[in-house]
C-alpha positions as CSV (number, residue, x, y, z in Angstrom):
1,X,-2.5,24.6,-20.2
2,X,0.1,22.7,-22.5
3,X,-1.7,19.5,-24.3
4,X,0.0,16.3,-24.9
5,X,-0.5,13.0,-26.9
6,X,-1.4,10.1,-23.8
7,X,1.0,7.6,-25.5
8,X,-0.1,5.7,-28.1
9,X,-3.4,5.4,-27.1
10,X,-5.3,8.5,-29.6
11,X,-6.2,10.7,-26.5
12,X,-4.8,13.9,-25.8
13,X,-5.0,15.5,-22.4
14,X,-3.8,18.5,-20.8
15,X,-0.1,18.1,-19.1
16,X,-1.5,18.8,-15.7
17,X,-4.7,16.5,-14.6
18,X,-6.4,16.0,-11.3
19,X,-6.9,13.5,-9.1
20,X,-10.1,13.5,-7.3
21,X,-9.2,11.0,-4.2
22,X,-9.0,14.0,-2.0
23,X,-12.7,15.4,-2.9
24,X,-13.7,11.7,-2.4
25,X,-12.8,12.7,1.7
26,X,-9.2,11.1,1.8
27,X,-7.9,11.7,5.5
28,X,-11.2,14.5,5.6
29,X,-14.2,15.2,4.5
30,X,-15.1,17.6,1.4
31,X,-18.5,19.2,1.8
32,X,-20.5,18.0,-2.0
33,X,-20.2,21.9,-2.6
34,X,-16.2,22.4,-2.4
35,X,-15.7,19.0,-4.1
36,X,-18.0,20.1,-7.2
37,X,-16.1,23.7,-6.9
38,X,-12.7,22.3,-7.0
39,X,-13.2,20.2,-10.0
40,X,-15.3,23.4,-12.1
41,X,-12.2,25.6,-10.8
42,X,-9.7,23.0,-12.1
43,X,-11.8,23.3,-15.6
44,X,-11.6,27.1,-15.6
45,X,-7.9,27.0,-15.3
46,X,-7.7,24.1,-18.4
47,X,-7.5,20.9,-16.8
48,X,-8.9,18.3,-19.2
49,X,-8.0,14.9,-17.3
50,X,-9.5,13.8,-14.5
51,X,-9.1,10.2,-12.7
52,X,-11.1,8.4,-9.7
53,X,-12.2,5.4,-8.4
54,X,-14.9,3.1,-7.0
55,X,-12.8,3.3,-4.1
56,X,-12.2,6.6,-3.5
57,X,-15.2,7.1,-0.6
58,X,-16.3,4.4,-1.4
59,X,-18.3,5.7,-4.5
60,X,-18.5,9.6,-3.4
61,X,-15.1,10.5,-5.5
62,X,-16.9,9.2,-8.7
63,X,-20.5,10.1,-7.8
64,X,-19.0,14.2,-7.4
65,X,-17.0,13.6,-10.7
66,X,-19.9,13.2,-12.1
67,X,-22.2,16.1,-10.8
68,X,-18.9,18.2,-11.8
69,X,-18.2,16.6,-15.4
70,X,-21.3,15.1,-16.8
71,X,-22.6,18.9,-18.2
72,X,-19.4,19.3,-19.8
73,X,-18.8,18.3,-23.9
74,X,-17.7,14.9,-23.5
75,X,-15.0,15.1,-26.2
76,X,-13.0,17.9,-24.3
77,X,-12.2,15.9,-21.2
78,X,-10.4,12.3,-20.3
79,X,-11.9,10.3,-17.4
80,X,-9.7,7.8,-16.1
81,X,-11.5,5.2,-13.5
82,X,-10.5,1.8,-11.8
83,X,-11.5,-1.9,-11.3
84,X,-10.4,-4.4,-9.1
85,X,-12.7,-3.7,-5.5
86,X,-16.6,-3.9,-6.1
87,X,-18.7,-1.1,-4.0
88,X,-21.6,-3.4,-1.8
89,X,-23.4,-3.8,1.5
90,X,-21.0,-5.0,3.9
91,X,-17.9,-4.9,1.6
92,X,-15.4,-6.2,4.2
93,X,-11.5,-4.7,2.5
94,X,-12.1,-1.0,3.8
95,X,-9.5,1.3,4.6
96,X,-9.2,3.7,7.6
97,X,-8.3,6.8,5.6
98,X,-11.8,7.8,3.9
99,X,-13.9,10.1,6.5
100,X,-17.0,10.1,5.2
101,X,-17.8,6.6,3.1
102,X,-21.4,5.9,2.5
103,X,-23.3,4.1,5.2
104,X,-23.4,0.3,5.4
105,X,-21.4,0.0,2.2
106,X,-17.4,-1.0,1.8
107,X,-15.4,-2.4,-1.0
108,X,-14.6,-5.6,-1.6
109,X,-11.8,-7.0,-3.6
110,X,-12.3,-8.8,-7.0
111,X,-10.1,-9.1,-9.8
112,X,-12.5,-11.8,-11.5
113,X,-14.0,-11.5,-15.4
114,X,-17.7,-11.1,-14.2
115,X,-16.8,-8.5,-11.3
116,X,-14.4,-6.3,-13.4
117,X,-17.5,-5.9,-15.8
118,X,-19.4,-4.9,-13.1
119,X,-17.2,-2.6,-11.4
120,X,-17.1,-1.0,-15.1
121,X,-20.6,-0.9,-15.1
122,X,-21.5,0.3,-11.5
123,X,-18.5,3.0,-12.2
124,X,-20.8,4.4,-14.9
125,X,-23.8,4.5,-13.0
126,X,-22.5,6.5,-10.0
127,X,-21.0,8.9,-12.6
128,X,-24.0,9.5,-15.0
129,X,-21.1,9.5,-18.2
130,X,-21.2,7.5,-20.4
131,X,-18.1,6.3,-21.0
132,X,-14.5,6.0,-19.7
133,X,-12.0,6.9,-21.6
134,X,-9.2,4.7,-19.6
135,X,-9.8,2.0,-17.2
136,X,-6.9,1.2,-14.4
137,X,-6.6,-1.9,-12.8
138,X,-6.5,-0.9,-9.6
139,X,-3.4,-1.9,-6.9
140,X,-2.9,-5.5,-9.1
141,X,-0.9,-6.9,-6.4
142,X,-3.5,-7.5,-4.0
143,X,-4.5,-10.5,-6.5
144,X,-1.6,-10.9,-8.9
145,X,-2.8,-14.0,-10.8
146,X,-6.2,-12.4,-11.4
147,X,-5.6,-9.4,-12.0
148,X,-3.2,-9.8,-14.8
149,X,-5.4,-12.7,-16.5
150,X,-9.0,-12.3,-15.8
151,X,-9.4,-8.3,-15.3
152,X,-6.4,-7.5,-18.3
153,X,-9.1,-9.9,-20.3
154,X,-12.0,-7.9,-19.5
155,X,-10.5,-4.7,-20.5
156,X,-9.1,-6.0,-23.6
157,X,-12.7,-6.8,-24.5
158,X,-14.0,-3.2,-23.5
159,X,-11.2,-1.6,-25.5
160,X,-11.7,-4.3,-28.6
161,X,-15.3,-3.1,-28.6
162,X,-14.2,0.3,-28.4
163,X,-16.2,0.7,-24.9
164,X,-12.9,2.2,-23.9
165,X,-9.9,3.6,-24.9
166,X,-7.1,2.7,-22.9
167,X,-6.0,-0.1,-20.6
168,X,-4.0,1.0,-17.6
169,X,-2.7,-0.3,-14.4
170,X,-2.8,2.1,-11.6
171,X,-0.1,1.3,-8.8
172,X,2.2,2.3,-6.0
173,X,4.7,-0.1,-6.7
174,X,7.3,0.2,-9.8
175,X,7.7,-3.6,-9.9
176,X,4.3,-4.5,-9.9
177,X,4.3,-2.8,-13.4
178,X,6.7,-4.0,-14.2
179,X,5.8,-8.0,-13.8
180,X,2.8,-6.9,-15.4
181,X,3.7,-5.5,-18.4
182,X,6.2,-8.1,-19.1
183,X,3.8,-11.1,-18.3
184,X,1.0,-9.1,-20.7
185,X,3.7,-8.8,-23.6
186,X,3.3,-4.8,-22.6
187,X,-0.3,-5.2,-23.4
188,X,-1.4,-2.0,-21.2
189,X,-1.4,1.5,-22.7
190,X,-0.5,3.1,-19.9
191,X,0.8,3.2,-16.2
192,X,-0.3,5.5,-13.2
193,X,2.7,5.5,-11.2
194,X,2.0,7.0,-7.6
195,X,4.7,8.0,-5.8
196,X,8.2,6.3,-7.6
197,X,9.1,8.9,-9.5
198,X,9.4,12.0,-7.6
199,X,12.1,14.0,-6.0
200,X,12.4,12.2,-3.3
201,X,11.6,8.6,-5.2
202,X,13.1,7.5,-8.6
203,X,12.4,4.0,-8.2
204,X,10.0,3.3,-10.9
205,X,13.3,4.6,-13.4
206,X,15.1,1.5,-12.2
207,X,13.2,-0.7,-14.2
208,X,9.7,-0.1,-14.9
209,X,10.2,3.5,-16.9
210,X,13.0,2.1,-19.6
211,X,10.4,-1.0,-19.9
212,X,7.7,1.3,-20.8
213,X,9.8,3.6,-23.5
214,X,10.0,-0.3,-24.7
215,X,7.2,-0.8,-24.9
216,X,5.6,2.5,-25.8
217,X,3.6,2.6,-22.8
218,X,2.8,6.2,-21.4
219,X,2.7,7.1,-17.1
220,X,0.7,9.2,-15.7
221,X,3.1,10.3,-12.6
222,X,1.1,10.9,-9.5
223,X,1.9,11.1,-5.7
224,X,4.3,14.3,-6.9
225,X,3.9,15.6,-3.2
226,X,4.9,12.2,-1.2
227,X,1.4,12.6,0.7
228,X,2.2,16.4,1.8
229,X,5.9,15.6,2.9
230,X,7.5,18.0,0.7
231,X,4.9,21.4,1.9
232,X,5.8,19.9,5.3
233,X,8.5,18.4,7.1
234,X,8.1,18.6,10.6
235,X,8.5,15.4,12.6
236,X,5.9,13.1,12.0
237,X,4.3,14.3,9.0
238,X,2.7,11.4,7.2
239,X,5.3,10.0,4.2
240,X,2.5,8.5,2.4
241,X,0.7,6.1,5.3
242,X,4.3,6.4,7.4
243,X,6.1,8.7,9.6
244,X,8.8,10.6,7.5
245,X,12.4,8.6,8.1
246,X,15.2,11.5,9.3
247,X,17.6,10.8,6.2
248,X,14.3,11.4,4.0
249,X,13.8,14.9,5.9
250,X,17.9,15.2,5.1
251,X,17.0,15.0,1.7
252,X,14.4,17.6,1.9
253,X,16.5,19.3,3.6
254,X,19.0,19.4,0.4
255,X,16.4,20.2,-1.9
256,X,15.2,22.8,-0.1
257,X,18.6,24.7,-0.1
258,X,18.9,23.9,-4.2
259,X,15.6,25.6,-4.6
260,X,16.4,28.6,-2.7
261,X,19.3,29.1,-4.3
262,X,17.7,29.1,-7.7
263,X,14.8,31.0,-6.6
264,X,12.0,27.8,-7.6
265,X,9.3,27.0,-5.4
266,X,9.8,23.7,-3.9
267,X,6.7,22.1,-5.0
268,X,6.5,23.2,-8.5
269,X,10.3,21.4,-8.9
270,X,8.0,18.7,-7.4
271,X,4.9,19.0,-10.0
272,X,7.5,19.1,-12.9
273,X,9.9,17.0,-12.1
274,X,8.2,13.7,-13.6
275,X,7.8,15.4,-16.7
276,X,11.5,15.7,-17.4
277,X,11.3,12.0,-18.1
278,X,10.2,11.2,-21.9
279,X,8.0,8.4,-20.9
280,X,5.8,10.7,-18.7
281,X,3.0,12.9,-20.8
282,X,1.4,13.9,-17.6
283,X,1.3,14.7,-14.1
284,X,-1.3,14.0,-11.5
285,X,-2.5,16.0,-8.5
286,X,-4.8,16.3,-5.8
287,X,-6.6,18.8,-4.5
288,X,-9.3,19.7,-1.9
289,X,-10.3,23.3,-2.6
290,X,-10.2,25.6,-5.8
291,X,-7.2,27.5,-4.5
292,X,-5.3,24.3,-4.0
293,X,-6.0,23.0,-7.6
294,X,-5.1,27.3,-8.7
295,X,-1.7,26.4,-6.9
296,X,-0.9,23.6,-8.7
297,X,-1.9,25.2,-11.9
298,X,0.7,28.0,-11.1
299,X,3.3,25.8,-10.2
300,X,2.8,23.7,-13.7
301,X,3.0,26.8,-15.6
302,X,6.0,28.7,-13.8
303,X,9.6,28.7,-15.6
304,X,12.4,26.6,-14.1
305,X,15.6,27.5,-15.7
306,X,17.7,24.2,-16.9
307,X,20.3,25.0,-14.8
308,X,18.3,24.2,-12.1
309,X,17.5,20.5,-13.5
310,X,21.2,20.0,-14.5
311,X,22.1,21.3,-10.5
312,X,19.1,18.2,-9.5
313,X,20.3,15.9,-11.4
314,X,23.5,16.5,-9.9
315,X,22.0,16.2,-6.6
316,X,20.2,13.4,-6.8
């Protein structure tokens, strides 16, 4: 597994790193044992970044991130977690999509000083590490204001203290970044893009990418899949948290024809795509099982021949 500097932030990480929603029960539930598996398998095959959540199940993703990780030498690994939603009885801002969240607990949205020190806190509790080597403000448009004064203020604290390495927003939306790094003078290290620059997405190069080559600010490209779309595209497969549009399946459609005739997998144009751009070190990906995180693995590692990028390009 290829290494890489993660911007200008000191930490190096291995190209390919996993995103543990999924094990967390995203859309269904991960028995404890396959969750654990899928991480140890994912450090088998080199994966040395790893990113969660307080809200992913509600607490589960980061308490099985920690039964998986916690054993391991703490200097070979980057753990990436998130702020903005507190984990407590009767947390009222669930979501529909996590099939087996604690009991009598839900998250509840808080981009304040106090709670993002909290959330920090609590994040290192369920995980039994400690300490974080990048901290995401999580989804920052749910509370714009807040989020890009008190929580960006909390995290500059941690990371002046040295309590963590890296400040990061972690979003679905390209412009959100964007307002946020040019209201904070660039002030986060890094981005985690889901979903905007894939093969089937390329917002985030509109603005936000150039803005962080200005600013020297790395992404972390995740969402590489489009929620499954691309490994399947019959009607009504979920596009993201939407049905898939017929001119998206058209464009599918397309790139499955330019793979075929260049003899590259589908998804593992997906996986690499994103790191064709030089503002994006890394590439994240989920996984529910050892042999999905092996797939991925594979498809980061195979050789696509640059005429195949040069025919994409022209494509796209």
């Amino acid at each position: 597994m290829r290494t890489v500097e993660l911007g200008r932030t000191g930490l190096r990480v291995s190209e390919l790193g996993l995103g543990l929603a999924s094990v967390g029960g995203m859309f269904a539930p991960v028995p404890q044992r396959q969750a654990v598996a899928t991480i140890d398998r994912a450090w088998e095959l080199g994966v040395r970044l790893f990113d969660t959540a307080p809200l992913y199940g509600y607490g589960l993703s980061e308490q099985r991130a920690g039964l998986a990780l916690r054993g391991r030498p703490r200097h070979e690994f980057v753990l990436c977690t998130k702020v903005g939603r507190l984990i407590e009885p009767g947390g009222p801002d669930g979501q529909p999509i996590w099939a087996e969240p604690p009991p009598r607990v839900g998250p509840r949205l808080d981009y304040s000083y106090a709670a993002t020190i909290r959330s920090f806190e609590a994040s290192l509790e369920r995980m039994g590490i400690d300490r974080v080597d990048v901290l995401h403000v999580h989804d920052p448009e749910l509370d714009f204001p807040r989020a890009a004064t008190e929580a960006f203020r909390a995290l500059c604290e941690l990371r002046g203290r040295g309590t963590i390495r890296a400040i990061s927003l972690g979003v679905n939306h390209a412009d959100v970044a964007a307002r946020f790094l040019r209201e904070t003078d660039g002030g986060p290290d890094l981005v985690l893009l889901a979903g905007r620059y894939t093969l089937l997405d390329q917002t985030g190069a509109d603005e936000l990418l150039p803005l962080c080559e200005k600013y020297g600010v790395a992404v972390l490209a995740a969402g590489v899949f489009q929620g499954g779309v691309l490994a399947e595209t019959a009607h009504g497969t979920p596009d993201g948290y939407a049905r898939v549009p017929r001119d998206v399946l058209r464009r599918i459609d397309v790139l499955r024809d330019l793979c075929r005739r260049y003899d590259v997998p589908l998804l593992a144009a997906a996986l690499q795509f994103p790191l064709t751009h030089p503002a994006v070190p890394a590439v994240l990906v989920g996984a529910r099982s050892p042999r999905e995180i092996a797939d991925a693995v594979a498809w980061h590692a195979l050789e696509i021949p640059p005429a195949f990028w040069s025919a994409l390009r022209s494509a796209l």
